[in-house]
C-alpha positions in Angstrom: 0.0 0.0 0.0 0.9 3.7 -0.7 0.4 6.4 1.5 1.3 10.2 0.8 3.0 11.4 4.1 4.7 14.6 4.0 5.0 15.2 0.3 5.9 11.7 -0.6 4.1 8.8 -1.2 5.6 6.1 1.6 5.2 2.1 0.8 3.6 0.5 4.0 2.1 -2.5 5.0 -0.3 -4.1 7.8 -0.6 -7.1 9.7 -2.7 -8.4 12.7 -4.8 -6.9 15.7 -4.7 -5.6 18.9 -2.4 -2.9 20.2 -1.2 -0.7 17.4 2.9 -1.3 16.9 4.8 0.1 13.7 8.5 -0.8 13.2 11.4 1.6 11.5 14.0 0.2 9.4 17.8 0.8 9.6 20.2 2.3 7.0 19.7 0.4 3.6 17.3 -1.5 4.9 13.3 -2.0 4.3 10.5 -3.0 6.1 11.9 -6.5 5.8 14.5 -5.9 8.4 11.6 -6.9 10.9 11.0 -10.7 9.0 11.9 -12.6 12.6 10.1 -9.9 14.7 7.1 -10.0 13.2 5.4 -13.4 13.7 5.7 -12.8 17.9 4.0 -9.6 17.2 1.3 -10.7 14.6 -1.2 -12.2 17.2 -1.7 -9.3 19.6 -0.8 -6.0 17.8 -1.7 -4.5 15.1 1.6 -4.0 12.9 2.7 -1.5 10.7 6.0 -1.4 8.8 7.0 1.3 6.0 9.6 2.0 4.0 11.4 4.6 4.8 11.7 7.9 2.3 13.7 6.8 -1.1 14.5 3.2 0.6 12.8 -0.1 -0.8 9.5 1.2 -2.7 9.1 4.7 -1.0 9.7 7.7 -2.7 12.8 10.4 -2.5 10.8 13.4 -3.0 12.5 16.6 -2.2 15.2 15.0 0.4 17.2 17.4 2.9 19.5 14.8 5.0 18.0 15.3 8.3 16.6 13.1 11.2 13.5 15.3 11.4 12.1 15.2 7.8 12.5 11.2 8.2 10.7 11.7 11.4 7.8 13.8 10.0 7.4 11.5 7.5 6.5 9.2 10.1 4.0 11.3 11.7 2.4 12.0 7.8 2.6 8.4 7.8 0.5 7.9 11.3 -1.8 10.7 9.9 -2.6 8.8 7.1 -3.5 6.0 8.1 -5.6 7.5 11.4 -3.4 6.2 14.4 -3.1 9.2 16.8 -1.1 7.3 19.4 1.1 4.0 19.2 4.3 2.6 20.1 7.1 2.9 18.0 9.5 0.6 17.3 13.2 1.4 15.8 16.1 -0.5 14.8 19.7 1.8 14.0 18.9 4.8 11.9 15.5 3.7 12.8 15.8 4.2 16.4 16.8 7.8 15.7 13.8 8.5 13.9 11.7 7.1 16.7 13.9 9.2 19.2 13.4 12.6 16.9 9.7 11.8 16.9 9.6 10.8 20.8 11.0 14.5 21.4 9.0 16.2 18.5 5.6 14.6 19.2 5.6 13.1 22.4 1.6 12.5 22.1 2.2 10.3 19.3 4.3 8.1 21.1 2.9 5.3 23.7 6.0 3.3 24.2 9.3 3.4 22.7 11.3 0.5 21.5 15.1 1.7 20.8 17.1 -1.5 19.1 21.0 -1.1 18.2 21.0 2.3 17.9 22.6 5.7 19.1 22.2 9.0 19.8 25.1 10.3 18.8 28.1 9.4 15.8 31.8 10.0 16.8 34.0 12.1 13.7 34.6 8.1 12.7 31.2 7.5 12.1 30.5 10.6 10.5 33.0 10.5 8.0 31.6 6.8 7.1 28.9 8.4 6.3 29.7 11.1 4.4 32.0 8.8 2.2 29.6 6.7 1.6 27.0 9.8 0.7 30.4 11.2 -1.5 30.5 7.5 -3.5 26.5 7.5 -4.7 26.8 11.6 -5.6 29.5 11.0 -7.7 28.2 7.4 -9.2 31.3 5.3 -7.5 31.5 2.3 -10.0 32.0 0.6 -6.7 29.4 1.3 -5.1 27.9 -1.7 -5.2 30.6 -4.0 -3.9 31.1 -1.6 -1.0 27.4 -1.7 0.1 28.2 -5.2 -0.4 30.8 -5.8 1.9 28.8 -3.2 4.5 26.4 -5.7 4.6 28.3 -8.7 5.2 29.9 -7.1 8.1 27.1 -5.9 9.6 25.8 -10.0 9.7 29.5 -11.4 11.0 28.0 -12.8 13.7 25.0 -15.0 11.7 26.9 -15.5 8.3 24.2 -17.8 7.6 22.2 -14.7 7.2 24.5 -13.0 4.8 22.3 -13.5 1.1 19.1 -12.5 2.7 20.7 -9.4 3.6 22.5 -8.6 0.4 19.1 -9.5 -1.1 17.3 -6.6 0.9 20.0 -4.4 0.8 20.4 -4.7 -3.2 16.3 -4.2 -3.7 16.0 -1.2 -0.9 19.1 0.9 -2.2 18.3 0.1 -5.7 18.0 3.8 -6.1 20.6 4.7 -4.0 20.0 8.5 -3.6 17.7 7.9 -0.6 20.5 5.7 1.0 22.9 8.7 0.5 20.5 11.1 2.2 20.0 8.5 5.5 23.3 8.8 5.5 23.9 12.7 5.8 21.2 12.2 8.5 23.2 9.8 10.6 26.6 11.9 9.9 24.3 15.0 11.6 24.4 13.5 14.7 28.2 14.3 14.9 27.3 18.2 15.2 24.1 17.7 16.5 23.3 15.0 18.8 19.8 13.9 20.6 21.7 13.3 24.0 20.5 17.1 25.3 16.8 16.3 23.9 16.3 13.0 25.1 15.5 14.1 28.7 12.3 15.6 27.3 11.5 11.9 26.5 8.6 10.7 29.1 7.2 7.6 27.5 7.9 4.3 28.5 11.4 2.8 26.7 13.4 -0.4 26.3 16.5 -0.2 25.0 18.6 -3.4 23.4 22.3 -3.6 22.5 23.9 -6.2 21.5 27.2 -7.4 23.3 29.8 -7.6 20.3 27.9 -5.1 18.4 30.5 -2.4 16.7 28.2 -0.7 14.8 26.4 0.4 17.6 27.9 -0.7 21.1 26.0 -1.2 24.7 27.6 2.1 25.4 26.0 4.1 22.9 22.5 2.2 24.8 24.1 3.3 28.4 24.1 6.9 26.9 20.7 7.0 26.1 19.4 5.0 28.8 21.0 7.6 31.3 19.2 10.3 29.6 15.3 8.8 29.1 14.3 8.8 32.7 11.3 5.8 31.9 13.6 3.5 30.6 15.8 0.1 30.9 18.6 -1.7 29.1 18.9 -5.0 28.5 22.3 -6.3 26.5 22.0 -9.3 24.5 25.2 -11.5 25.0 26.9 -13.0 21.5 24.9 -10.7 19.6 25.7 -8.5 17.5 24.2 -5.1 14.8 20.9 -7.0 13.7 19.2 -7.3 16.2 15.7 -8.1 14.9 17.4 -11.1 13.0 19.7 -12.4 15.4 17.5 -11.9 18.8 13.9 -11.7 17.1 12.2 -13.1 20.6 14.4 -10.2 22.8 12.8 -8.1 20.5 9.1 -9.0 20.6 9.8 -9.4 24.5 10.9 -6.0 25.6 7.8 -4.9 23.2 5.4 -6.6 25.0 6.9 -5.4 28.2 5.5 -1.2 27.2 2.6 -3.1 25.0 0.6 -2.5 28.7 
């Protein structure tokens, strides 16, 4: 299904009843980044999952590389569809969309699920990014094989998962110009990060990090969890960046636990 949600016209889908739930996708990523999650969430929620703007079958539009048009596309996304109020669910560059919203529009917000993610990027991080921004603006021959080998690293823990990653991450970043502009949003956390907002953040939150997780490690998870007075951590051990693949029942759990 097709929504139009702040000037672009967002890919989305729906699944089972109960409790409303939608989940965010990470960088390069689509709504199938949630495959293991969804089954334990299916029976007692009602799920949403989108695209995110120029990712998978969502549109670019007019992109600016921030964390708050990504985030007001999800409110033009709750709009459309009539949900006033839910829980939010986000996994990496997800989890900072659901953080910008938490802060933004705390009335949309009924529970927060953060999941390998970070409010913050260190000058390493940010210059990933950006050279990864730098390589689709200028139409890097290798692209490909870089986004490639991103994606294999980010599954070195569960190499079993590899191909269905490289499949998703082939079909979402087909167009890679709204991969480029996630990317410029996640690099804006260098010079700008949530860590001063998030004490505005009253909602209910669970946190997960996984142990051996480089992408995004328990520490960036202690940062935030420090900050969001209603909230609690829990660190998965031998886990590591996808979390909703490797520890899909974690996931589910800690969503139940602010499900009420």
């Amino acid at each position: 299904m097709k929504a139009l949600a702040n000037e672009v016209n967002l890919s989305w889908h729906e699944v089972g009843r109960g409790r409303p739930v939608i989940l965010v996708h990470g960088l390069g990523d689509d709504h199938r980044a949630w495959r293991k999650v969804l089954p334990g969430l299916v029976l007692r929620h009602r799920v949403l999952l989108y695209d995110l703007r120029g990712h998978g079958e969502s549109e670019l539009g007019e992109p600016d590389g921030t964390l708050r048009q990504l985030s007001e596309d999800l409110v033009g996304l709750l709009d459309a569809v009539g949900l006033p109020r839910c829980i939010v669910a986000g996994f990496s560059l997800g989890g900072t969309v659901a953080m910008r919203l938490a802060i933004d529009h705390p009335d949309r917000v009924q529970g927060l699920a953060l999941v390998g993610t970070s409010s913050r990027v260190n000058s390493a991080a940010a210059s990933w990014y950006e050279e990864r921004a730098a390589a689709v603006d200028k139409k890097d021959p290798h692209l490909r094989e870089m986004l490639d080998r991103d994606t294999e690293d980010v599954y070195r823990q569960r190499p079993e998962e590899i191909s269905e990653g490289l499949l998703i991450r082939r079909q979402s970043t087909a167009n890679p110009a709204g991969y480029a502009n996630a990317c410029r949003a996640m690099a804006g956390l260098h010079d700008a990060a949530l860590d001063g907002e998030l004490s505005v953040i009253s909602t209910p939150t669970v946190i997960l990090a996984g142990d051996v997780d480089q992408h995004c490690p328990p520490r960036a998870s202690e940062i935030i969890t420090s900050r969001i007075a209603d909230s609690s951590l829990r660190v998965l051990s031998a886990t590591g960046h996808p979390i909703p693949v490797e520890q899909p029942a974690a996931v589910v759990e800690e969503i139940e636990r602010i499900s009420g």
